[in-house]
C-alpha angles and dihedrals in degrees: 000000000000129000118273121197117202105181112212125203115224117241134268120291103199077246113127099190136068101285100181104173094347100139096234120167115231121255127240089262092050091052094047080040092062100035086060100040077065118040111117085024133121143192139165099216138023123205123183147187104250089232109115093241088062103022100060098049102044081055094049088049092044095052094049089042092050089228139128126282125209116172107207109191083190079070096068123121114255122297101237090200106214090001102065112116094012118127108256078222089056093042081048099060100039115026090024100142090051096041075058099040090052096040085049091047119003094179094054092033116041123165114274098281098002131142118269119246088237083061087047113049093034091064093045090043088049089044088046093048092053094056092053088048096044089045115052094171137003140060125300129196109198118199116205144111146308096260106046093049086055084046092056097038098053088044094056094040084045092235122154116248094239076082092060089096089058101055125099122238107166106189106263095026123159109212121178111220125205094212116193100157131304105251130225115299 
């Protein structure tokens, strides 16, 4: 048997801003959200992004699985730099040419001191990569963020991450994710 990823986004947080690697608990909707996204369900591992909104969650599941637990910080979502915690409405009105230039292209247009998407994606795809390494078989659920999901998906469909806006990472999705390696940045 060979290893299969499923990637899992935490639940809402009752937050409406891009909240990167602010620490924010989840709310009572993002925890039934995620008790339900799982329920039939089964993994053999269970790796996680160390941020409360994934984390506590990822522990609650492990305990009741009886399955093992790893928390991976490379796992976080995306630091945005000076926007993080800002209303989308509020980077809207006032910073709203750059809010389009980095939804229409993240790696050239990054917020003002956020992290690179080469930063970015090389700690997910080394994350990733040690998860393929550590599992050899088996089934891993990986608990982490919106962005990183859109970032592995577009690198394992071989998108480019100007597609990241169009795809679709409902809080508590499941997303199954053919992972050969993450590439260089």
């Amino acid at each position: 048997m060979s290893i299969a990823i499923e990637l899992l986004r935490h639940g809402d947080t009752g937050q409406r801003s891009y909240r990167g690697q602010l620490d924010d608990a989840l709310s009572e909707l993002g925890w039934s959200q995620l008790r339900e996204a799982v329920v039939g369900r089964q993994w053999d591992a269970i790796v996680s992004s160390t941020l409360q909104r994934c984390a506590s969650f990822a522990r609650e599941l492990a305990q009741a699985r009886d399955v093992p637990l790893r928390l991976d910080a490379r796992l976080a979502e995306y630091h945005f730099g000076q926007w993080q915690g800002v209303p989308i409405e509020t980077l809207a009105d006032e910073q709203g040419d750059a809010l389009a230039r980095f939804w229409a292209n993240p790696v050239a247009h990054p917020p003002p001191g956020g992290e690179t998407f080469a930063q970015f994606h090389a700690r997910l795809a080394a994350a990733l990569d040690d998860i393929v390494a550590t599992s050899a078989h088996g089934r891993v659920l990986v608990v982490t963020h919106g962005g990183a999901i859109r970032l592995l998906r577009c690198v394992a469909e071989g998108r480019d991450f100007s597609d990241m806006a169009g795809i679709d990472v409902a809080h508590a999705s499941l997303h199954a994710l053919p992972w050969s390696g993450g590439g260089a940045g």
